[in-house]
C-alpha atoms as an extended CHARMM CRD file, in Angstrom:
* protein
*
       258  EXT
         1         1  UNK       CA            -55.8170000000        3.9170000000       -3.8110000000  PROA      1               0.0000000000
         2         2  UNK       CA            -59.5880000000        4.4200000000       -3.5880000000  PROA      2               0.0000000000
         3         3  UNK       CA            -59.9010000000        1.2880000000       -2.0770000000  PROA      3               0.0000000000
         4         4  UNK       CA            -57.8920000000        2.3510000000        0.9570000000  PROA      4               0.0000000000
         5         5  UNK       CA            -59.7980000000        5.7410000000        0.7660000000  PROA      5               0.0000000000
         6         6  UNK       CA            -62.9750000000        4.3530000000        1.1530000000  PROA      6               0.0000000000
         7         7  UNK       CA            -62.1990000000        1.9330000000        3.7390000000  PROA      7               0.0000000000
         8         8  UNK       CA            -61.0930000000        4.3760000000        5.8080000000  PROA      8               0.0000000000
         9         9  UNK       CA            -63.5920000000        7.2040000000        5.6020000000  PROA      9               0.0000000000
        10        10  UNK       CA            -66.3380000000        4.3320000000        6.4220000000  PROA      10              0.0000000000
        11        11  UNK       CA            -64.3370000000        3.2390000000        9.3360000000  PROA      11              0.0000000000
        12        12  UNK       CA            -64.2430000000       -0.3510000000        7.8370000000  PROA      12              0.0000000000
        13        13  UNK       CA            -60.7260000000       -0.4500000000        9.4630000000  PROA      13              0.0000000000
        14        14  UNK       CA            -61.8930000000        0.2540000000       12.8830000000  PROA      14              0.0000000000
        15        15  UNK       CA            -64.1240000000       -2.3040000000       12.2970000000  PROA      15              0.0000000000
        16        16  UNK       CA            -61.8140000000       -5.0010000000       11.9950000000  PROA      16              0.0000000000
        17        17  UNK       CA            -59.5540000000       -3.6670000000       15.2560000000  PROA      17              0.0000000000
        18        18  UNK       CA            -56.9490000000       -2.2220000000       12.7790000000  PROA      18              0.0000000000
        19        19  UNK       CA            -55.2740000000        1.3980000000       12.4990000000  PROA      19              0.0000000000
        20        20  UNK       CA            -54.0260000000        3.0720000000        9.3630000000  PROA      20              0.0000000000
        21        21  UNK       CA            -51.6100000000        5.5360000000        8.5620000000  PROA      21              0.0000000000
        22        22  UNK       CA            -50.1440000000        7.7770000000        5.7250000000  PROA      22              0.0000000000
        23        23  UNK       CA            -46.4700000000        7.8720000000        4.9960000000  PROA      23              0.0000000000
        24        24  UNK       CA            -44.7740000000        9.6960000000        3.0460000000  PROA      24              0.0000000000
        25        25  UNK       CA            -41.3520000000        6.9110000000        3.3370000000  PROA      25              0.0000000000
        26        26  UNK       CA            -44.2080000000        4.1210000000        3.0440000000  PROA      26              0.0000000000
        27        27  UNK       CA            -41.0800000000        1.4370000000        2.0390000000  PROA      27              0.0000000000
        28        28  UNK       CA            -38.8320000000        2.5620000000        4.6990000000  PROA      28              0.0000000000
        29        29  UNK       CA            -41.4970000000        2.9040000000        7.5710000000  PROA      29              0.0000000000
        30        30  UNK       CA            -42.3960000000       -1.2080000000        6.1020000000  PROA      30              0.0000000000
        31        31  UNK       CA            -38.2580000000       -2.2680000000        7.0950000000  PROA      31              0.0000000000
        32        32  UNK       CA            -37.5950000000        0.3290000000       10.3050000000  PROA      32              0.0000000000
        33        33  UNK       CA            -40.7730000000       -1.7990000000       11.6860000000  PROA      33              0.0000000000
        34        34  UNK       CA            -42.6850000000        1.7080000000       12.5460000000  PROA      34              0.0000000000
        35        35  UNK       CA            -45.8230000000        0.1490000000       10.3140000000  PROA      35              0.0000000000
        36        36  UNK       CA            -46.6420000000       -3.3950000000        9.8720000000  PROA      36              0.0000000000
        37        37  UNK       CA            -48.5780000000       -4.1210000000        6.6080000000  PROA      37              0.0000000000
        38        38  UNK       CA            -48.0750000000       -1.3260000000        3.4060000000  PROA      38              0.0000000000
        39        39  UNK       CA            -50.5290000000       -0.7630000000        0.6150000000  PROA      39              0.0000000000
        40        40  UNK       CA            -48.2430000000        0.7110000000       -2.2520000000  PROA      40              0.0000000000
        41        41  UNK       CA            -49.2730000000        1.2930000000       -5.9790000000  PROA      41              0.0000000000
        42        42  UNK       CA            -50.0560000000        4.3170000000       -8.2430000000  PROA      42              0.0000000000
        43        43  UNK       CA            -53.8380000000        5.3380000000      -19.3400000000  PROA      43              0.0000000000
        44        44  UNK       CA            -50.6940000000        7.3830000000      -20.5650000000  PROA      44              0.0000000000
        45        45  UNK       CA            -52.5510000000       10.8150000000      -21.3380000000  PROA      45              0.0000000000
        46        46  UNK       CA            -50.8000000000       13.1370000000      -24.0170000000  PROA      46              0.0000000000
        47        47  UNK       CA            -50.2060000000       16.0400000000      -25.7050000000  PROA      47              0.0000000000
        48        48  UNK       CA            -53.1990000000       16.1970000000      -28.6240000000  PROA      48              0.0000000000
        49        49  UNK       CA            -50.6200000000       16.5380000000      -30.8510000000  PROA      49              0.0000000000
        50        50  UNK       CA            -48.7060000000       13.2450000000      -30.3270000000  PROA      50              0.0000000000
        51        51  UNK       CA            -51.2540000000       10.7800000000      -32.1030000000  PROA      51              0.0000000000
        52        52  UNK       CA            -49.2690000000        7.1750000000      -32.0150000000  PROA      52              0.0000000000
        53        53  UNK       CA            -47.4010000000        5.7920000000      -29.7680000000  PROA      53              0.0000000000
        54        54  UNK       CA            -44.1160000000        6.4580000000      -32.3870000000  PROA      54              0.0000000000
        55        55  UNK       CA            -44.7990000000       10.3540000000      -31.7840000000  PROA      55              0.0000000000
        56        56  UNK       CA            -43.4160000000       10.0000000000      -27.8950000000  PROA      56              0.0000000000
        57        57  UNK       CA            -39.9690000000       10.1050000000      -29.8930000000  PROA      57              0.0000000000
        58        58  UNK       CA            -38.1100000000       12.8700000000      -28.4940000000  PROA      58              0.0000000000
        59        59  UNK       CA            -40.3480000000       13.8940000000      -25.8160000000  PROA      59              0.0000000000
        60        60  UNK       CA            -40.4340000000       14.6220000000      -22.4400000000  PROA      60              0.0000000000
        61        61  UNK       CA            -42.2700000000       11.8710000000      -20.1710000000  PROA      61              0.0000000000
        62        62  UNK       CA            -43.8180000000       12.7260000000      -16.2450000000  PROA      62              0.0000000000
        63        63  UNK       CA            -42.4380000000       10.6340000000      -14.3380000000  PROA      63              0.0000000000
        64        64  UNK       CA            -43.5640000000       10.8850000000      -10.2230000000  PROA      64              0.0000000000
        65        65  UNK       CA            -40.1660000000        9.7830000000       -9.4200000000  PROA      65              0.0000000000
        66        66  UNK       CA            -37.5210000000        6.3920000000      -10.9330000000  PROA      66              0.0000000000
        67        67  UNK       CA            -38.2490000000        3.1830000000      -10.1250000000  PROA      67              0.0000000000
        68        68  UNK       CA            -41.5540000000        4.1580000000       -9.2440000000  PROA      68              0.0000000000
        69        69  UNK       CA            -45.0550000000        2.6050000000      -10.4280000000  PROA      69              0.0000000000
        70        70  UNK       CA            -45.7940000000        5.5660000000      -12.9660000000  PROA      70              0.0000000000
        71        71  UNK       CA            -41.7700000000        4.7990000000      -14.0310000000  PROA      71              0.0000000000
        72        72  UNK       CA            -42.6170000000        1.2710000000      -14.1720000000  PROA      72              0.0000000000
        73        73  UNK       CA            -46.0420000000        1.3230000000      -15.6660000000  PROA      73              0.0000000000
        74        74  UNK       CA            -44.3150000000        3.7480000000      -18.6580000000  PROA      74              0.0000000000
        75        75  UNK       CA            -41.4490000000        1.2280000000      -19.4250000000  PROA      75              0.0000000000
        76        76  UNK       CA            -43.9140000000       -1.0400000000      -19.8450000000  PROA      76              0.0000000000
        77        77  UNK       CA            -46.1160000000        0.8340000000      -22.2800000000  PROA      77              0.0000000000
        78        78  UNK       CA            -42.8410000000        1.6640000000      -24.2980000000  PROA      78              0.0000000000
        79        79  UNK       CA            -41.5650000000       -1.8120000000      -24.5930000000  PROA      79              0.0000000000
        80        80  UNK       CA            -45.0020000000       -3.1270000000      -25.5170000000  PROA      80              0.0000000000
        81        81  UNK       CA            -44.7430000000        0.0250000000      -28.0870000000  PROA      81              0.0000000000
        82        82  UNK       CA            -41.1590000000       -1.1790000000      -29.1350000000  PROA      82              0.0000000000
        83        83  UNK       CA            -39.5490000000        2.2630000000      -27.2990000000  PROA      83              0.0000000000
        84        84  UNK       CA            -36.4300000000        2.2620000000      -25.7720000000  PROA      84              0.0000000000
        85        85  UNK       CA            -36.3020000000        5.4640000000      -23.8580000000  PROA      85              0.0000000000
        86        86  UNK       CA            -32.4560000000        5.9300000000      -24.5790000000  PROA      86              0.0000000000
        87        87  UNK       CA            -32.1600000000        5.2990000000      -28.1120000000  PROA      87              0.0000000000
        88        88  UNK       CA            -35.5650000000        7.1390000000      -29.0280000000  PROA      88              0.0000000000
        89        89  UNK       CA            -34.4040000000       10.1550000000      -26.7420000000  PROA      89              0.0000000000
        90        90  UNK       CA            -37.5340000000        9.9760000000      -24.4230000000  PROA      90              0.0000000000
        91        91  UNK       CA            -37.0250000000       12.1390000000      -21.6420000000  PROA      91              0.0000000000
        92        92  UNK       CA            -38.1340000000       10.9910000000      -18.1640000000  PROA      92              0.0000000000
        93        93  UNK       CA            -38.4990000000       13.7950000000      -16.1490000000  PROA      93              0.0000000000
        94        94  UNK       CA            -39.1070000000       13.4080000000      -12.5120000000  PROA      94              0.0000000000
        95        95  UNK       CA            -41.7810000000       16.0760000000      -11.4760000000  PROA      95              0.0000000000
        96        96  UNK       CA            -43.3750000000       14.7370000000       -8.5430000000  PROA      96              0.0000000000
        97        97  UNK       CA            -46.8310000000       13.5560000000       -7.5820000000  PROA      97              0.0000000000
        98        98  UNK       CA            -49.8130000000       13.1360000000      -10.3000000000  PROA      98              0.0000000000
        99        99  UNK       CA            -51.3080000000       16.1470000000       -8.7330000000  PROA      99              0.0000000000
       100       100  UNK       CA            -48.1710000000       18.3350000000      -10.2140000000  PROA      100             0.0000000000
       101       101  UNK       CA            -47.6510000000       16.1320000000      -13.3190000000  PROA      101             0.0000000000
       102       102  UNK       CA            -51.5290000000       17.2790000000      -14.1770000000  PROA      102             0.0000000000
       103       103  UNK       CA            -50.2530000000       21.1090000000      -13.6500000000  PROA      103             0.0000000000
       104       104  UNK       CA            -47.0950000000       20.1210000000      -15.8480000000  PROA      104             0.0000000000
       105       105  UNK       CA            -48.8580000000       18.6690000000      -18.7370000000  PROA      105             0.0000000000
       106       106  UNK       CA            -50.9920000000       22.1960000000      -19.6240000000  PROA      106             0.0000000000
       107       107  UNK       CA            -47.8260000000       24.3960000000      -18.8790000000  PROA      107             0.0000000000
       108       108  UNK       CA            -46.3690000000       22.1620000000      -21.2260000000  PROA      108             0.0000000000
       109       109  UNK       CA            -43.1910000000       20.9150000000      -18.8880000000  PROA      109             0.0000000000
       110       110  UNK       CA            -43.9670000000       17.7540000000      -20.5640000000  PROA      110             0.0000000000
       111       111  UNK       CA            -45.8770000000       16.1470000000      -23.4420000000  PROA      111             0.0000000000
       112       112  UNK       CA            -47.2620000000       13.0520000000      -21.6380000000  PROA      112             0.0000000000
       113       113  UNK       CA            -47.6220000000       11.1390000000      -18.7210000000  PROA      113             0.0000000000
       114       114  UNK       CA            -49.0020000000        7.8270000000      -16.9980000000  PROA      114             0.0000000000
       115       115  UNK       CA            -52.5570000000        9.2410000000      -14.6380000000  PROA      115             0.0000000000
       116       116  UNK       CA            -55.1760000000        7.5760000000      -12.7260000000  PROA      116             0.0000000000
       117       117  UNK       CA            -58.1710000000        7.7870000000      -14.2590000000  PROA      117             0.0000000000
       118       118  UNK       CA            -59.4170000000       10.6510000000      -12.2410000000  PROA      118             0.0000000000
       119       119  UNK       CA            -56.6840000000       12.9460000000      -13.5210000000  PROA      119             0.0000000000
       120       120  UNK       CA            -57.3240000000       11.4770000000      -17.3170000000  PROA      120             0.0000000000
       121       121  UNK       CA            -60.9690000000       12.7310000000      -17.2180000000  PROA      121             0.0000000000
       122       122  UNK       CA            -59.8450000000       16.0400000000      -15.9780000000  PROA      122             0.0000000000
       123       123  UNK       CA            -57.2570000000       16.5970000000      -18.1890000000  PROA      123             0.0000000000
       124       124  UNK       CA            -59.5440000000       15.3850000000      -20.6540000000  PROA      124             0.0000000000
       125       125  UNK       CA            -61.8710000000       18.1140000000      -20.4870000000  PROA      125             0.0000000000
       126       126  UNK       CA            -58.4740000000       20.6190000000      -21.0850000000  PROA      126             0.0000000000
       127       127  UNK       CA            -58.1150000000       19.2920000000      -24.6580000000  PROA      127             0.0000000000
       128       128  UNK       CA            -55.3880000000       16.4900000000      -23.8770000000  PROA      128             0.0000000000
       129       129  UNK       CA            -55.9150000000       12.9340000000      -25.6890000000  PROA      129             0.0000000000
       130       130  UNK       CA            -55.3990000000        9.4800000000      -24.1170000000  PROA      130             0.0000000000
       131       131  UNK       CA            -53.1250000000        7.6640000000      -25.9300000000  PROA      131             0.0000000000
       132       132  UNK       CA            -53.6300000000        4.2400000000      -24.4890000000  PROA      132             0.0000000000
       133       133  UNK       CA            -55.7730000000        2.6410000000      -21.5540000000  PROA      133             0.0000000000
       134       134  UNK       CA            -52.6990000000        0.3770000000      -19.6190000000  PROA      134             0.0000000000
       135       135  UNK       CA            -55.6530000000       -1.5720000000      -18.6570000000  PROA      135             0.0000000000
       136       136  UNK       CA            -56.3740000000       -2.6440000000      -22.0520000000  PROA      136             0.0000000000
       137       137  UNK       CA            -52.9350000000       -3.3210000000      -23.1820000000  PROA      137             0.0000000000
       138       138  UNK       CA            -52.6740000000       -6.5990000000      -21.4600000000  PROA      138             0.0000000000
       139       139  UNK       CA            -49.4330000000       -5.8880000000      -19.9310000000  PROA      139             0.0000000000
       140       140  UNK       CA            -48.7890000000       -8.1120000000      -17.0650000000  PROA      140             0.0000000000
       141       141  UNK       CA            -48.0260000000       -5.8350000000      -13.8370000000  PROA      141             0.0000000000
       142       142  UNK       CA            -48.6990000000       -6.4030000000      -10.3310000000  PROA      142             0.0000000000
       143       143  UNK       CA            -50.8180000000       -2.4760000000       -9.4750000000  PROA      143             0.0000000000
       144       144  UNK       CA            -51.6620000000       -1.9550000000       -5.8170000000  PROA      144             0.0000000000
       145       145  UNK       CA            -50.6650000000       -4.3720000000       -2.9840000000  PROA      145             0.0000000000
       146       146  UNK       CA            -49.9880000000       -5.2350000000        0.3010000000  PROA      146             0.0000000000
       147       147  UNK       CA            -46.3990000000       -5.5140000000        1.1990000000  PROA      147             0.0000000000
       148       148  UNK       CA            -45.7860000000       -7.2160000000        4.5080000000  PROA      148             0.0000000000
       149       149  UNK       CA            -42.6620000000       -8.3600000000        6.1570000000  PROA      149             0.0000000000
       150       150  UNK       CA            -42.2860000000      -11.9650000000        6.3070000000  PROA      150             0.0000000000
       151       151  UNK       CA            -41.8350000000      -12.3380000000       10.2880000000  PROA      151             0.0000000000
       152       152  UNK       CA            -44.5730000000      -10.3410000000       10.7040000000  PROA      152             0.0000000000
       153       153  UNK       CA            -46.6680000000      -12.3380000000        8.3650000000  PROA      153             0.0000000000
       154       154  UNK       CA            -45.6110000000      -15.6520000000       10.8490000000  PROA      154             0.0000000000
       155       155  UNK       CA            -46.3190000000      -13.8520000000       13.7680000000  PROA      155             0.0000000000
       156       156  UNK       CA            -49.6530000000      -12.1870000000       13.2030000000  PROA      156             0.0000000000
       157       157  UNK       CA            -51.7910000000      -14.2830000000       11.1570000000  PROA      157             0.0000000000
       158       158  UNK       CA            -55.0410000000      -12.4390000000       12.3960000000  PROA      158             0.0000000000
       159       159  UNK       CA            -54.4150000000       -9.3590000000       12.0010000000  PROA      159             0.0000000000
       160       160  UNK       CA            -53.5910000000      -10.0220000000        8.2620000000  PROA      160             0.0000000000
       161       161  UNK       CA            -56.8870000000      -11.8840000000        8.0990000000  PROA      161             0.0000000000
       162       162  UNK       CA            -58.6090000000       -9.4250000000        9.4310000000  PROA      162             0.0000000000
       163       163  UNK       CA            -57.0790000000       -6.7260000000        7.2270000000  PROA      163             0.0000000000
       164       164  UNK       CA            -57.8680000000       -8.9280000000        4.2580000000  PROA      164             0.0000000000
       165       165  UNK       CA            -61.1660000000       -8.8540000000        5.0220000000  PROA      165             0.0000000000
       166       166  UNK       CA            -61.6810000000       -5.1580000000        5.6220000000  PROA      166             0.0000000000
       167       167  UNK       CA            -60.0650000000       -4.4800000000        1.7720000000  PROA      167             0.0000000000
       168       168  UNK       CA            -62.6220000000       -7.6920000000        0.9530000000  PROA      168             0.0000000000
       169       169  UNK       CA            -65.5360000000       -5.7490000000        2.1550000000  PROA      169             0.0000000000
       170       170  UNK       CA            -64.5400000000       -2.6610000000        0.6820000000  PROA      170             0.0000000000
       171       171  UNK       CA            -64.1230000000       -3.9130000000       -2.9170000000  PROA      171             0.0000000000
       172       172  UNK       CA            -67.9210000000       -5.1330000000       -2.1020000000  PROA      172             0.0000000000
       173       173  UNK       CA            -68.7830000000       -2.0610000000       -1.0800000000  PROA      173             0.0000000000
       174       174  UNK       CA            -67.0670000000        0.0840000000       -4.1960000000  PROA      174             0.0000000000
       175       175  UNK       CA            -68.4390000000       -2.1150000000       -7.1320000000  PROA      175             0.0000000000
       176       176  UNK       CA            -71.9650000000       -1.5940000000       -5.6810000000  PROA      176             0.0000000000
       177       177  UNK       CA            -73.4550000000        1.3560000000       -8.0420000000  PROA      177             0.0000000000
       178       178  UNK       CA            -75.5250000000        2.1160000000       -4.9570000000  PROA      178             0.0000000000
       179       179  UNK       CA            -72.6020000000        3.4780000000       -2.8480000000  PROA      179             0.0000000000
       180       180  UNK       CA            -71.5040000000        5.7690000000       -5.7730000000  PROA      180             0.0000000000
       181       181  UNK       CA            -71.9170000000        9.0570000000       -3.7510000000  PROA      181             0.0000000000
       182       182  UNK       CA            -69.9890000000        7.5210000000       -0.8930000000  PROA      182             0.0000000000
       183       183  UNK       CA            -67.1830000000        6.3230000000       -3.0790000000  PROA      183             0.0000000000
       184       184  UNK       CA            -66.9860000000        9.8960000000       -4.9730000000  PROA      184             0.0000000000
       185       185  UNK       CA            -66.6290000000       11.5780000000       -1.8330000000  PROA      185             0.0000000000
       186       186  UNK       CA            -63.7590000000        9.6000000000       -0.6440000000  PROA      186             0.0000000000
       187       187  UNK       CA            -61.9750000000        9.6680000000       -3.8140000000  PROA      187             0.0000000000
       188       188  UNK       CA            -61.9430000000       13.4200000000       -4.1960000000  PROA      188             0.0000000000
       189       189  UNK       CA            -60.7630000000       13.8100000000       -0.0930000000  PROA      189             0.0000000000
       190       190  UNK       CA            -58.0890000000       11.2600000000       -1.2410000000  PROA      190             0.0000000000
       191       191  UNK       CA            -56.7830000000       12.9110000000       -4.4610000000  PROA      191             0.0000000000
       192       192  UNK       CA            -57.1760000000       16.2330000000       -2.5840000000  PROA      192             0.0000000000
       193       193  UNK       CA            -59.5120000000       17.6750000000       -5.6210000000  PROA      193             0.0000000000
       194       194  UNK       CA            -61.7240000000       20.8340000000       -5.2130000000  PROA      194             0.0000000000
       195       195  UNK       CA            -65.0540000000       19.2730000000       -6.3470000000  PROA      195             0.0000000000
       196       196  UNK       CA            -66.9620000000       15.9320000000       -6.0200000000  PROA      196             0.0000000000
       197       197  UNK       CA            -67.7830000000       15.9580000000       -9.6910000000  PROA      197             0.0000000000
       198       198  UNK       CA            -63.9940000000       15.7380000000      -10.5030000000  PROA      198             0.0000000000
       199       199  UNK       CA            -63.6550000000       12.2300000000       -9.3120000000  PROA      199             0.0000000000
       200       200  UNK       CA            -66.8630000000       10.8890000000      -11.3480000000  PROA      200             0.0000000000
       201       201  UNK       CA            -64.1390000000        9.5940000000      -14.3970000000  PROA      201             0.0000000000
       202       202  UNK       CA            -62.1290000000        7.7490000000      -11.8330000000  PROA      202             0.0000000000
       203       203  UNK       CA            -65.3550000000        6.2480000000      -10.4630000000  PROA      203             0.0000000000
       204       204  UNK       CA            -66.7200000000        5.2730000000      -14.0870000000  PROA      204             0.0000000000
       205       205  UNK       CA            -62.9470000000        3.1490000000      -14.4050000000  PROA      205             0.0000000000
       206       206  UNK       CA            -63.3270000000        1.2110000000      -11.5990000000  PROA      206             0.0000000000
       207       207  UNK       CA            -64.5080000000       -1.5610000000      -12.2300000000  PROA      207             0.0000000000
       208       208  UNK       CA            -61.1810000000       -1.9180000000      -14.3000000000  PROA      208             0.0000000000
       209       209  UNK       CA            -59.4830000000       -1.5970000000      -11.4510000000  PROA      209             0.0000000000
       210       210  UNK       CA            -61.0160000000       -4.0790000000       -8.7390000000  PROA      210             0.0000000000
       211       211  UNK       CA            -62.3120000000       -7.3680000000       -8.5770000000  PROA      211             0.0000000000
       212       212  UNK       CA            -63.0920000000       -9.2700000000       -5.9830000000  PROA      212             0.0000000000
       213       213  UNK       CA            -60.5640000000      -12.0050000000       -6.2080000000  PROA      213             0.0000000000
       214       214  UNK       CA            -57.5120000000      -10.4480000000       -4.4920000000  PROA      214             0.0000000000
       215       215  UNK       CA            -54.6040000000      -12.5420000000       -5.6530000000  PROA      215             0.0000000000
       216       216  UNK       CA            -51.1250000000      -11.0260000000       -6.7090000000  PROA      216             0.0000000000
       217       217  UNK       CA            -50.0250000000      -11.0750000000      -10.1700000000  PROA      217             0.0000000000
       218       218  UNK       CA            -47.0680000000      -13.5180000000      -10.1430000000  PROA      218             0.0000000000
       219       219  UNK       CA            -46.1990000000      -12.5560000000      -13.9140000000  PROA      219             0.0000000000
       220       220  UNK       CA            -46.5700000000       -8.5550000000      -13.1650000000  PROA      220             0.0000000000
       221       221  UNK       CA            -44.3400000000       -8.9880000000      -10.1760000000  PROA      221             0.0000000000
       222       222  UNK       CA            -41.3770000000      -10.9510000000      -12.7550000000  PROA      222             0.0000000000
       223       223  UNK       CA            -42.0790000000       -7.6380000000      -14.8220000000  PROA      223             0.0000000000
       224       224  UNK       CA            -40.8890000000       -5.7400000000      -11.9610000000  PROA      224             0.0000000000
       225       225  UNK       CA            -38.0530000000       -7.6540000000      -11.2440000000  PROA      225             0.0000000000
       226       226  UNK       CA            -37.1540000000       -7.9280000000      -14.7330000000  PROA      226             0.0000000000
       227       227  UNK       CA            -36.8100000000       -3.8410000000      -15.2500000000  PROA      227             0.0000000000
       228       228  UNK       CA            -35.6350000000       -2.7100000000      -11.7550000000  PROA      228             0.0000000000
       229       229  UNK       CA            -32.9780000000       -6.0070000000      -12.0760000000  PROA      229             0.0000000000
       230       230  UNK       CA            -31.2620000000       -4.8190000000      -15.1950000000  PROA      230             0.0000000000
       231       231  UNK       CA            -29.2210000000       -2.5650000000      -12.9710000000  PROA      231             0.0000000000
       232       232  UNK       CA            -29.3590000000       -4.8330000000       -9.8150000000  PROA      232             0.0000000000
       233       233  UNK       CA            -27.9860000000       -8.1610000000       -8.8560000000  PROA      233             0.0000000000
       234       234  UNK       CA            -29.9110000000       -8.7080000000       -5.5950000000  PROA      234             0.0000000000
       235       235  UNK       CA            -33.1290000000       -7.9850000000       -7.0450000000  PROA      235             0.0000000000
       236       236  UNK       CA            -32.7930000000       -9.8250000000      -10.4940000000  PROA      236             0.0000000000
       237       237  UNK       CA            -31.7460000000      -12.7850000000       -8.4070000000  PROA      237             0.0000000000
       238       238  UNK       CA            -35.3770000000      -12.6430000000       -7.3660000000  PROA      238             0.0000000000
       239       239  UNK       CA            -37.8650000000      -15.2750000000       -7.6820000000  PROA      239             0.0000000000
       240       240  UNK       CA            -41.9090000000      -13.8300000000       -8.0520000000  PROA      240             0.0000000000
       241       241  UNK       CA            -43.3850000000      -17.1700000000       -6.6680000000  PROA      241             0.0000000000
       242       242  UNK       CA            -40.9810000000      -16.7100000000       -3.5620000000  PROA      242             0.0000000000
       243       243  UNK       CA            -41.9960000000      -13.3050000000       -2.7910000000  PROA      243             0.0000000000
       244       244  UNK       CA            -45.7520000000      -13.9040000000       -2.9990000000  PROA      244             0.0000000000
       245       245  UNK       CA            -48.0990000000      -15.6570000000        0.2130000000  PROA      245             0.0000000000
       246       246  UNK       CA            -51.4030000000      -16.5890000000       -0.7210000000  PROA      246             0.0000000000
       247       247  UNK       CA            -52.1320000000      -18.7990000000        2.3230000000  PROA      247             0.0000000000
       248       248  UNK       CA            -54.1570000000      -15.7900000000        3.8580000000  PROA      248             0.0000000000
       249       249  UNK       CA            -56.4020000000      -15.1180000000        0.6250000000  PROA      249             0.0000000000
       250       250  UNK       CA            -56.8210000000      -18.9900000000        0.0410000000  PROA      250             0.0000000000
       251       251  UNK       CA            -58.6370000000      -19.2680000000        3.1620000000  PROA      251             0.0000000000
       252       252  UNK       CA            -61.0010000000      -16.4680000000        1.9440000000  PROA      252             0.0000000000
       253       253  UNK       CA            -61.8160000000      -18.1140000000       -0.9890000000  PROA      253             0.0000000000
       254       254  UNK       CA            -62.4560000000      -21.6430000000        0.9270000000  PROA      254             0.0000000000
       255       255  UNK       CA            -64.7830000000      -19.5520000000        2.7870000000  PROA      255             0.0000000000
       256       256  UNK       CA            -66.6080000000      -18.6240000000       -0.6270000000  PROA      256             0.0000000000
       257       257  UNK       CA            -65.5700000000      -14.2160000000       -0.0380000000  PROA      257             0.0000000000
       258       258  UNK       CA            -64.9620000000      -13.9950000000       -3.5990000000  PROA      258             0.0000000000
């Protein structure tokens, strides 16, 4: 979310005409019509003493709530791992944001979860291991995106472009090693930590995170549809090309943005 962070704090939404707002109900807010255009999202950090993937047997996983993307990103992990949660007695355990899910892993509530990369650097310096880098893994998974009701796609075309170029700039603006200072500061307001220093892990992952060619991940988003439609006919009747409209970042890239 540091992208959204950033944009904000240097009023590169303003800029474009656009207002922004937090939500806690971000999905329901989307279909009640009370926002427009949502930006939703979030490697698995352990226990030192669980070394291989094999040692999450039996333990209890952090887990920000079900169906989530830290409960999606860590059935992932454990089917590229060959884990299956219910026959290897892996515990999910909802605790709540990654803010408490950093407090649970040192008062040993539970022996690993899926973190940013700020938390992993923190936690980090508390004696806990990373046991894999998601990013590395070359799991396909659609991270942050904007999620936009069709109709309201149809029926504001410029405001979309114009939000699509605010997030544009800002990727510009974050991958610049110049801005760095700027960039901390907005990432530790946004994770709500108590020094600037904290956030400098995060900011030294980055460039893992962003690039400059904003197109969804059709293949991530058939992961997604694949685990939350094992339990659910509407959405495993989904198609990922159907769900996806590129129209608006096409004409960025004609206009040579990327």
């Amino acid at each position: 979310m540091a992208l959204v962070w950033v944009a904000k704090h240097l009023g590169l939404f303003k800029k474009y005409g656009l207002e922004t707002q937090r939500s806690p109900l971000v999905v329901s807010a989307l279909l009640a019509g009370q926002i427009d255009v949502a930006v939703i999202g979030p490697g698995h950090l352990v226990n030192p003493a669980i070394k291989t993937p094999a040692d999450l047997r039996g333990k209890n996983i952090g887990v920000t709530s079900l169906g989530g993307g830290v409960w999606m990103r860590s059935m992932l992990a454990f089917e590229h791992w060959g884990l299956e949660p219910q026959r290897d007695k892996i515990t999910l355990r909802v605790v709540g944001d990654e803010s408490l899910l950093a407090q649970a892993m040192p008062n040993k509530v539970i022996g690993g979860a899926y973190f940013n990369y700020t938390f992993t650097s923190v936690l980090e310096r508390q004696g806990f291991r990373v046991l894999a880098d998601l990013a590395k893994l070359n799991i396909p998974y659609q991270d942050t995106a904007l999620l936009a009701q069709r109709r309201y796609l149809n029926s504001s075309q410029d405001s979309t472009e114009r939000l699509l170029r605010a997030l544009s700039d800002t990727i510009g603006f974050v991958l610049d090693p110049k801005n760095k200072s700027l960039v901390l500061q907005s990432m530790a307001r946004g994770l709500r930590l108590a020094r600037v220093e904290d956030a400098v892990g995060g900011y030294e992952r980055l460039g893992n995170m962003y690039q400059r060619r904003i197109f969804s991940n059709v293949d991530g988003i058939r992961s997604t549809i694949r685990f939350l439609g094992a339990t659910n006919d509407k959405i495993r009747a989904l198609k990922a090309e159907e769900l996806v409209d590129e129209r608006f970042v096409k004409k960025l890239e004609q206009e040579g943005r990327f």
